[in-house]
TORKOL-4160 file (C-alpha; in steps of 0.2 Angstrom, whole numbers, padded with zeros to 4 digits, m for minus):
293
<pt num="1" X="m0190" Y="m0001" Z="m0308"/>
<pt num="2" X="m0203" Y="m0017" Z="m0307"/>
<pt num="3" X="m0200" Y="m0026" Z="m0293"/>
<pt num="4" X="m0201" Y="m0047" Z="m0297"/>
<pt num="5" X="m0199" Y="m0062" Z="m0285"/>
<pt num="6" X="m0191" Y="m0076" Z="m0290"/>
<pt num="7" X="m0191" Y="m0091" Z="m0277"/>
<pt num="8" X="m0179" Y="m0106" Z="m0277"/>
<pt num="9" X="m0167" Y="m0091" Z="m0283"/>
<pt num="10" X="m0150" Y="m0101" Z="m0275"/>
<pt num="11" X="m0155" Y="m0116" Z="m0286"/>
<pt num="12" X="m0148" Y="m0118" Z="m0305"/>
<pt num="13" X="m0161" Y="m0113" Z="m0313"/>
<pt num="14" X="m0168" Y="m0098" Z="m0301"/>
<pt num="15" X="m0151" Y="m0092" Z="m0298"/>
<pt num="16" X="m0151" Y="m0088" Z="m0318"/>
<pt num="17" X="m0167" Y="m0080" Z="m0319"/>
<pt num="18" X="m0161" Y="m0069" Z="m0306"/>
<pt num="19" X="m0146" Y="m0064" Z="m0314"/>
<pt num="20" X="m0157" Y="m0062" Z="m0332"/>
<pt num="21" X="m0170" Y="m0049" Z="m0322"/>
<pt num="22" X="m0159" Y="m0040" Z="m0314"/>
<pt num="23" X="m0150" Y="m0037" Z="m0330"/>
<pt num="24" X="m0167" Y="m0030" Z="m0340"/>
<pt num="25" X="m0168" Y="m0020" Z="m0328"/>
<pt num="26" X="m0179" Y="m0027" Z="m0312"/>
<pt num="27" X="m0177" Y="m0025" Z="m0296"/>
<pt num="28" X="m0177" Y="m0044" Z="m0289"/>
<pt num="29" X="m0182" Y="m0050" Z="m0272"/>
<pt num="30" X="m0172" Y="m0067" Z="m0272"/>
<pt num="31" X="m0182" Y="m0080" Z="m0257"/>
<pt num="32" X="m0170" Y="m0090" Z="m0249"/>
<pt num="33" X="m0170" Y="m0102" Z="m0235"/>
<pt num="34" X="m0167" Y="m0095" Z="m0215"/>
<pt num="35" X="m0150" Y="m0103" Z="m0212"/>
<pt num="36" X="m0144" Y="m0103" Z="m0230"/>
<pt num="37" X="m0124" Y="m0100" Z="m0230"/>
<pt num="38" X="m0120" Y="m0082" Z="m0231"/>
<pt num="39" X="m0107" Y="m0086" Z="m0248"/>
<pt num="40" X="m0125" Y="m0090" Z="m0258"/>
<pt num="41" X="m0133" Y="m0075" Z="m0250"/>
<pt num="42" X="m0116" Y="m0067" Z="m0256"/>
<pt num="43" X="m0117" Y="m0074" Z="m0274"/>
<pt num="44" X="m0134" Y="m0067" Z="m0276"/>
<pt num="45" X="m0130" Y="m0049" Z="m0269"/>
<pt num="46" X="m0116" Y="m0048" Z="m0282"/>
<pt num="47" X="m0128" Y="m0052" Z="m0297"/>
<pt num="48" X="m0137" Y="m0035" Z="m0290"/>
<pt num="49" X="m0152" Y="m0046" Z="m0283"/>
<pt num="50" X="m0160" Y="m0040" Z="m0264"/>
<pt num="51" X="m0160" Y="m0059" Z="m0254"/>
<pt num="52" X="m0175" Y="m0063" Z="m0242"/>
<pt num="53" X="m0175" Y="m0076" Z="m0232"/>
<pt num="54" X="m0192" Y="m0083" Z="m0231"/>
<pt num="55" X="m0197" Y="m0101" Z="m0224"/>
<pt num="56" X="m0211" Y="m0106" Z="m0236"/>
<pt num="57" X="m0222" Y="m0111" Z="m0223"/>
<pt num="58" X="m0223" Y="m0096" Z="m0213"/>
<pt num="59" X="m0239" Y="m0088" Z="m0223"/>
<pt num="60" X="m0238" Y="m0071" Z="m0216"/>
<pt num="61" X="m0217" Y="m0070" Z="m0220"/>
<pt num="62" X="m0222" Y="m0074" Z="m0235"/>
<pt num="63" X="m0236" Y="m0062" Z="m0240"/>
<pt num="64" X="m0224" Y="m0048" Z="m0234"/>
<pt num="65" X="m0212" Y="m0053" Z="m0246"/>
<pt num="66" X="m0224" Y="m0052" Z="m0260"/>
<pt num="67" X="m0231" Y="m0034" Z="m0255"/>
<pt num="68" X="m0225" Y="m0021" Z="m0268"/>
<pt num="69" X="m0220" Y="m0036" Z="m0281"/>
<pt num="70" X="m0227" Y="m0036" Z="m0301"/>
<pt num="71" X="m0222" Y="m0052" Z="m0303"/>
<pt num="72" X="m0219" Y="m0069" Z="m0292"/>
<pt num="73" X="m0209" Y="m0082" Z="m0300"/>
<pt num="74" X="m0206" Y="m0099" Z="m0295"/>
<pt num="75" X="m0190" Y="m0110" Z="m0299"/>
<pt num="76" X="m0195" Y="m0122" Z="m0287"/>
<pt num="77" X="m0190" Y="m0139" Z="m0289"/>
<pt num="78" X="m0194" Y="m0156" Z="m0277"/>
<pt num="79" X="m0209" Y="m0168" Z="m0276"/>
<pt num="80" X="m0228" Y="m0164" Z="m0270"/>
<pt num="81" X="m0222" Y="m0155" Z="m0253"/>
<pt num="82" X="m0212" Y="m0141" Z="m0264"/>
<pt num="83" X="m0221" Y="m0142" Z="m0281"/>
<pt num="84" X="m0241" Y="m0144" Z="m0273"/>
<pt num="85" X="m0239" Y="m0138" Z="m0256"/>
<pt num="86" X="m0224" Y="m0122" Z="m0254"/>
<pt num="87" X="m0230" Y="m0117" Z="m0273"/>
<pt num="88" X="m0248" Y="m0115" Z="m0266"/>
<pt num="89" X="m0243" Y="m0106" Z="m0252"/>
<pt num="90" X="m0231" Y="m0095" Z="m0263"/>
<pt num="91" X="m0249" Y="m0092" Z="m0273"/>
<pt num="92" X="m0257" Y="m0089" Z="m0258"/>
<pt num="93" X="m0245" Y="m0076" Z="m0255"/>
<pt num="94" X="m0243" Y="m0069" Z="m0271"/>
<pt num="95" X="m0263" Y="m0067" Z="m0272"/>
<pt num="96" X="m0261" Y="m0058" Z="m0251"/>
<pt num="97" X="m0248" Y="m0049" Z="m0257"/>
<pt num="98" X="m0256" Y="m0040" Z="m0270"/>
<pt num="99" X="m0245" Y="m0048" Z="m0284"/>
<pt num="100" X="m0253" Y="m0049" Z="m0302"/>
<pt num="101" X="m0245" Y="m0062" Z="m0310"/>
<pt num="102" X="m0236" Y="m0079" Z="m0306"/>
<pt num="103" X="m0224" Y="m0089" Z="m0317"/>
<pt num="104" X="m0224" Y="m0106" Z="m0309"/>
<pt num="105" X="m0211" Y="m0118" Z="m0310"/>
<pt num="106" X="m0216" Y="m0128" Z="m0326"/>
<pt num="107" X="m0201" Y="m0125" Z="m0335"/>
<pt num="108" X="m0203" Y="m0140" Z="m0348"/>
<pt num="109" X="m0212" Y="m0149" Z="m0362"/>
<pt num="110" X="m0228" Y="m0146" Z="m0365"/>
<pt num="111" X="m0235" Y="m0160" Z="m0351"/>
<pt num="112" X="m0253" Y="m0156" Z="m0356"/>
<pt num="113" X="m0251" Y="m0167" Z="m0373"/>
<pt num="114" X="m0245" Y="m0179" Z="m0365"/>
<pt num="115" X="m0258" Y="m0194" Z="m0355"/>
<pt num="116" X="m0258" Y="m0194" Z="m0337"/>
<pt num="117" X="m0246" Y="m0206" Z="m0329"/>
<pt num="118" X="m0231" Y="m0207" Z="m0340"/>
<pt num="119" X="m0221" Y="m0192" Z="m0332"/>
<pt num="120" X="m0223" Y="m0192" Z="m0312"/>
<pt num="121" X="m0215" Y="m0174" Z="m0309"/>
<pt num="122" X="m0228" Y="m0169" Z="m0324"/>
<pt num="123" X="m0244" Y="m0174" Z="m0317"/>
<pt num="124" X="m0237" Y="m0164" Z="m0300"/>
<pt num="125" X="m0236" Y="m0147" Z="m0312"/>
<pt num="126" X="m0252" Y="m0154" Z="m0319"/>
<pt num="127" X="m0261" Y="m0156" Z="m0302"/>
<pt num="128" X="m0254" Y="m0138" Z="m0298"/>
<pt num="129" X="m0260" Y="m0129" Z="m0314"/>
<pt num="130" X="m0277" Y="m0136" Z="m0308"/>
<pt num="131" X="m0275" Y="m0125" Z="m0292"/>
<pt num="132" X="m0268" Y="m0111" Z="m0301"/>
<pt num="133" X="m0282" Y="m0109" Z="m0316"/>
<pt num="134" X="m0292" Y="m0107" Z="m0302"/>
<pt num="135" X="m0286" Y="m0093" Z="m0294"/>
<pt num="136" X="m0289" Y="m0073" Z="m0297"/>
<pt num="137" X="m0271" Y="m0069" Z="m0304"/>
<pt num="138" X="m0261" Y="m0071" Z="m0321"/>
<pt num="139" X="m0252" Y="m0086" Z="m0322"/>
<pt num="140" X="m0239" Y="m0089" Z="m0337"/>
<pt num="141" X="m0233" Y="m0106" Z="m0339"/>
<pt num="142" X="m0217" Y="m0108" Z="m0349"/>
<pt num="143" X="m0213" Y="m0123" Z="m0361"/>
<pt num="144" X="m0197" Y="m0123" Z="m0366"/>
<pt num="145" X="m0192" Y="m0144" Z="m0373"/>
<pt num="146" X="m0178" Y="m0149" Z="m0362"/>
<pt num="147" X="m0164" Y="m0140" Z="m0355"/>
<pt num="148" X="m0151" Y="m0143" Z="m0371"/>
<pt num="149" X="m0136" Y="m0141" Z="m0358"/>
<pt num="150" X="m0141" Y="m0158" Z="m0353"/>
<pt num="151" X="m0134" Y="m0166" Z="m0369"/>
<pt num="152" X="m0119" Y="m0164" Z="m0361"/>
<pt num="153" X="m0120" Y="m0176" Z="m0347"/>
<pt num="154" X="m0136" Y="m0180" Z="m0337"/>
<pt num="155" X="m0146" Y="m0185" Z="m0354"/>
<pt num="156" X="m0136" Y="m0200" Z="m0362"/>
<pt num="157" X="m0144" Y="m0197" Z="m0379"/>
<pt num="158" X="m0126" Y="m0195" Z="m0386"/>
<pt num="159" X="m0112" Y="m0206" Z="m0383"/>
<pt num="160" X="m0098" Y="m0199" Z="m0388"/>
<pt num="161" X="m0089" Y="m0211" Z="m0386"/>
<pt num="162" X="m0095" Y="m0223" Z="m0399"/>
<pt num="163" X="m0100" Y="m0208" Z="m0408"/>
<pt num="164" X="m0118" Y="m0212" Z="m0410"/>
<pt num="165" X="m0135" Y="m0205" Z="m0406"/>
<pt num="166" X="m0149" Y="m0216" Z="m0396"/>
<pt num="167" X="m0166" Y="m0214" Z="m0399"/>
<pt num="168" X="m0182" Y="m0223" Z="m0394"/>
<pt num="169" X="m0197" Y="m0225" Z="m0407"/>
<pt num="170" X="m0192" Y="m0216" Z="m0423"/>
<pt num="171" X="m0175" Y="m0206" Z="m0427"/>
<pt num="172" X="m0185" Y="m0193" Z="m0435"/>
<pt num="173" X="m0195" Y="m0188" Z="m0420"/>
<pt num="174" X="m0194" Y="m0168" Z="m0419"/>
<pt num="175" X="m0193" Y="m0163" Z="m0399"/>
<pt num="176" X="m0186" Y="m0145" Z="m0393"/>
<pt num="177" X="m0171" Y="m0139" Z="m0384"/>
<pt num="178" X="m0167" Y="m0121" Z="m0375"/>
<pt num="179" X="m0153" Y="m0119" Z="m0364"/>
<pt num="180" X="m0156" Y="m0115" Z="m0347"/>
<pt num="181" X="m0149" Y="m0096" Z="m0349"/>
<pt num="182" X="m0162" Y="m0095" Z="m0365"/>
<pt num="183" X="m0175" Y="m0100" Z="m0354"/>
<pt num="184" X="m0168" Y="m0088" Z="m0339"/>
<pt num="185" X="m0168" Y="m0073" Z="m0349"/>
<pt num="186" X="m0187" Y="m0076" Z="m0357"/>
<pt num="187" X="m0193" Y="m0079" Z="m0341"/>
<pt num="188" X="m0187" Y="m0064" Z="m0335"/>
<pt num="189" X="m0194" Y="m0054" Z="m0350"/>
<pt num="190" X="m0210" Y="m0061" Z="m0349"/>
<pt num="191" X="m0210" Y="m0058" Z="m0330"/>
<pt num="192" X="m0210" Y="m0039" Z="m0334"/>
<pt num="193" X="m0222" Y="m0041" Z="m0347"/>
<pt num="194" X="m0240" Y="m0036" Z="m0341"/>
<pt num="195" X="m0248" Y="m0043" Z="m0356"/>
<pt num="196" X="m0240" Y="m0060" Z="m0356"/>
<pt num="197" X="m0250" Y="m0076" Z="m0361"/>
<pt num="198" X="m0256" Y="m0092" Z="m0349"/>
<pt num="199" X="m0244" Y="m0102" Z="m0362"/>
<pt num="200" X="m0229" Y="m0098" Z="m0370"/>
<pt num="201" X="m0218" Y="m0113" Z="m0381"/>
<pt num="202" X="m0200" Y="m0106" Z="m0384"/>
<pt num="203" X="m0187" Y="m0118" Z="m0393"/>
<pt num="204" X="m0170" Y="m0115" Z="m0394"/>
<pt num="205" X="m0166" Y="m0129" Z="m0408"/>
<pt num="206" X="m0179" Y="m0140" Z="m0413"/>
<pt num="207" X="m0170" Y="m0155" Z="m0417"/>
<pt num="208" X="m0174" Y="m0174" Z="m0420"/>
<pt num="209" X="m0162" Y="m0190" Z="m0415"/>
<pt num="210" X="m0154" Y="m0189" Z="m0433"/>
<pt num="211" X="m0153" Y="m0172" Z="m0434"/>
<pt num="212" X="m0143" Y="m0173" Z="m0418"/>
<pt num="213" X="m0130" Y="m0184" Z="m0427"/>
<pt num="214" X="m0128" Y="m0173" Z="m0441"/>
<pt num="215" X="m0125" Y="m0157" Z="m0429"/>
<pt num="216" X="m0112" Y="m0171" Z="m0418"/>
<pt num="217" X="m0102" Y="m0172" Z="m0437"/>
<pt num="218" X="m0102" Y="m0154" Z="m0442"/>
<pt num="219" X="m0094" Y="m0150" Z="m0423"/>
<pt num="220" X="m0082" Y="m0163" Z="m0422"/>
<pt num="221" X="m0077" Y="m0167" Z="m0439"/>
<pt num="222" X="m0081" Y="m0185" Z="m0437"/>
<pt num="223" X="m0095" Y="m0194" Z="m0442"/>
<pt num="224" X="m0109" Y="m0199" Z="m0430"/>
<pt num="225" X="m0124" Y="m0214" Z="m0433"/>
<pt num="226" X="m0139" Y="m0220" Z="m0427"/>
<pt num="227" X="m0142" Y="m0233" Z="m0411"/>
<pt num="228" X="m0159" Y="m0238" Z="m0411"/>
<pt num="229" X="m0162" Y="m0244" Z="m0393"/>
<pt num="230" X="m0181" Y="m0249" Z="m0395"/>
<pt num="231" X="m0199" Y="m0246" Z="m0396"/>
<pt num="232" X="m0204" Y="m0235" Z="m0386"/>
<pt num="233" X="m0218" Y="m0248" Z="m0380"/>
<pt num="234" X="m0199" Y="m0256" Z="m0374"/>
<pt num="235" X="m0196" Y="m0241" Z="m0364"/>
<pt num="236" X="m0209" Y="m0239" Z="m0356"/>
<pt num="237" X="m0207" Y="m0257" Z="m0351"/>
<pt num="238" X="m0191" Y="m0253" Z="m0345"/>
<pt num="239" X="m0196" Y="m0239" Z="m0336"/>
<pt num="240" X="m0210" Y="m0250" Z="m0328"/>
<pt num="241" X="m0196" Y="m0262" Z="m0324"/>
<pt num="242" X="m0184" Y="m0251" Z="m0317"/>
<pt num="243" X="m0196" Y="m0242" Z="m0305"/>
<pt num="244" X="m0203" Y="m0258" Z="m0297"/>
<pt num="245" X="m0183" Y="m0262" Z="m0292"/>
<pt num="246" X="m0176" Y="m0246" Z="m0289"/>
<pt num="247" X="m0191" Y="m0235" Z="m0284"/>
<pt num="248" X="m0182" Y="m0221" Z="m0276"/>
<pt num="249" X="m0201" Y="m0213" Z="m0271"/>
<pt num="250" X="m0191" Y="m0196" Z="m0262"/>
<pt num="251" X="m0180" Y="m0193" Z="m0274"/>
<pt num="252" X="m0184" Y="m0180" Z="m0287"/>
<pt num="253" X="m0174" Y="m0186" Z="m0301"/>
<pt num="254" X="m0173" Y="m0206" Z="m0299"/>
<pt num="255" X="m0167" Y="m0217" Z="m0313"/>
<pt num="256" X="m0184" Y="m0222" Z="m0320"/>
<pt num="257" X="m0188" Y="m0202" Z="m0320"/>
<pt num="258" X="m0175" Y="m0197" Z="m0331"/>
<pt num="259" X="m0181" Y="m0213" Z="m0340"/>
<pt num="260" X="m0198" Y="m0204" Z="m0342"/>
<pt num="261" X="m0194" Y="m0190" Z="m0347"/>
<pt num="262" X="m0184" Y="m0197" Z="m0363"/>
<pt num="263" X="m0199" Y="m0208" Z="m0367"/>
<pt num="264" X="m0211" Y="m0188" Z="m0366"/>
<pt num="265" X="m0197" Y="m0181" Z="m0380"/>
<pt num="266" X="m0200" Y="m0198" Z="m0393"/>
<pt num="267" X="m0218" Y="m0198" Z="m0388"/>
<pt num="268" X="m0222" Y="m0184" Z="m0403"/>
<pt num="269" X="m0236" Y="m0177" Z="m0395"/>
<pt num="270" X="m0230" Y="m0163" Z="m0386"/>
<pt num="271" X="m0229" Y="m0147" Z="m0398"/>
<pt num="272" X="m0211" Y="m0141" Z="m0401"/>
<pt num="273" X="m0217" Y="m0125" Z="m0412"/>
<pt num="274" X="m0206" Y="m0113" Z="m0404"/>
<pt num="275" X="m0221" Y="m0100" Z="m0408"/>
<pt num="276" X="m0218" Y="m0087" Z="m0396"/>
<pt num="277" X="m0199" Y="m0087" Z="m0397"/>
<pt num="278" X="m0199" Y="m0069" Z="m0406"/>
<pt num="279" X="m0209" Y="m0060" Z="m0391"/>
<pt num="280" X="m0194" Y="m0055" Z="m0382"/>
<pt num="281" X="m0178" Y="m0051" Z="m0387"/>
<pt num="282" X="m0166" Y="m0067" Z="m0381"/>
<pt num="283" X="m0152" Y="m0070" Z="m0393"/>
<pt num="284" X="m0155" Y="m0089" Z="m0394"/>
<pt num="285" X="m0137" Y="m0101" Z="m0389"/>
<pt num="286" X="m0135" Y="m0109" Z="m0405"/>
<pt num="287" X="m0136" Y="m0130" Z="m0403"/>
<pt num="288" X="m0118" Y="m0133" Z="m0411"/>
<pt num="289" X="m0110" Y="m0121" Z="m0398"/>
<pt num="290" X="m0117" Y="m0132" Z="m0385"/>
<pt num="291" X="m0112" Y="m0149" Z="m0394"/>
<pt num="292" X="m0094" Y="m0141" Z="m0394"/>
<pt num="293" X="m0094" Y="m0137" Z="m0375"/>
């Protein structure tokens, strides 16, 4: 059995991953926080995963963790202390600990299309693919869209309410969507995959704003329209606008983030091509069984 670590592995995302591993078949060393509650330790033993606790910055912890390990995967999530700073110590680690390969905590669109400047948490996993493509190991980066399980509350692109679609820029605007146990379980697979690529761009649906309102119909028997809420010169305005009043700097997910990451989806530029989603074998969550949930 291959032996992977996944770090942030009590978070949503990590906690997933786990879970997908340990089901193909990997052994998991799942980091966790000194002084994290023993029902979370609980949670992960019970999904078959081995829990270390680990504090990021104690370098030589963390090398000793990574000894033994094909893999180091990280599901980290926070600003530039967690995504620059711990990830380069979990590469340092990774690279002390004789690991051959690191999945960093990308997770996302495909931010190198997209300019500099228009997605703050981006130009951190920018700055740390820098660091990385620089390093003496294997690095593969995962571009998945957006999490599609976030149609369902945290991304207010459907208001069900009203029983429309919003969209910024054009309704035709093709973006991509994976649900988060989608992405878990190709992560996984390509964690155990010696020969895994620096890039792999998987899509769950690819869908545009008016495809989105067709799907809503075919689900709930009721048509859906079109809200056009502006350019997207107007959103990035309003984004402008939004984080000069509520700027929220130490918070990872502020307003005028989330407003950021809808303006990267409309933008156009980032590839949706789910090219690679044949490489491993993930039966894909169909969109509509998400709209329905």
């Amino acid at each position: 059995m291959d032996t992977i670590i996944v770090a942030g592995a009590t978070g949503d995302l990590g906690t997933r991953i786990t879970r997908a591993a340990v089901a193909r078949g990997a052994k998991v060393r799942a980091l966790v926080r000194p002084g994290t509650s023993r029902e979370r330790i609980a949670a992960l033993e019970a999904i078959g995963a081995d829990p270390w606790a680990v504090d990021l910055g104690d370098a030589q912890a963390l090398a000793h963790a990574c000894r033994g390990v094909v893999c180091v995967v990280s599901a980290l999530n926070g600003l530039g202390e967690t995504i620059l700073d711990a990830q380069t110590r979990l590469l340092d680690a990774a690279l002390g600990g004789g690991a051959a390969r690191f999945i960093p905590s990308d997770f996302s669109i495909d931010y190198r299309a997209l300019p500099t400047g228009t997605n703050r948490n981006f130009d951190l996993r920018r700055a740390f693919r820098t660091r990385i493509d620089t390093a003496p190991i294997m690095a593969t980066s995962i571009f998945n869209g957006a999490f599609a399980d976030m149609l369902n509350g945290e991304m207010p692109l459907i208001q069900r309410r009203v029983r429309r679609v919003l969209y910024w820029g054009s309704a035709d605007t093709q973006f991509a969507l994976t649900t988060k146990d989608d992405v878990a379980s190709y992560t996984a697979a390509a964690a155990l995959d010696p020969a895994a690529p620096r890039n792999l761009h998987i899509a769950g649906a690819q869908v545009s704003a008016r495809d989105l309102a067709a799907l809503m119909g075919e689900v709930t028997g009721k048509p859906h329209g079109l809200i056009r809420a502006g350019s997207l010169a107007t959103l990035a305005r309003m984004i402008g606008v939004t984080r000069r009043l509520f700027p929220a700097k130490d918070q990872v997910f502020p307003a005028w983030q989330g407003m950021q990451y809808l303006h990267n989806m409309f933008d156009g530029r980032a590839p949706s091509a789910p090219a690679d989603n044949a490489r491993y074998d993930v039966a894909w969550t169909d969109l509509r069984e998400v709209l329905a949930g």
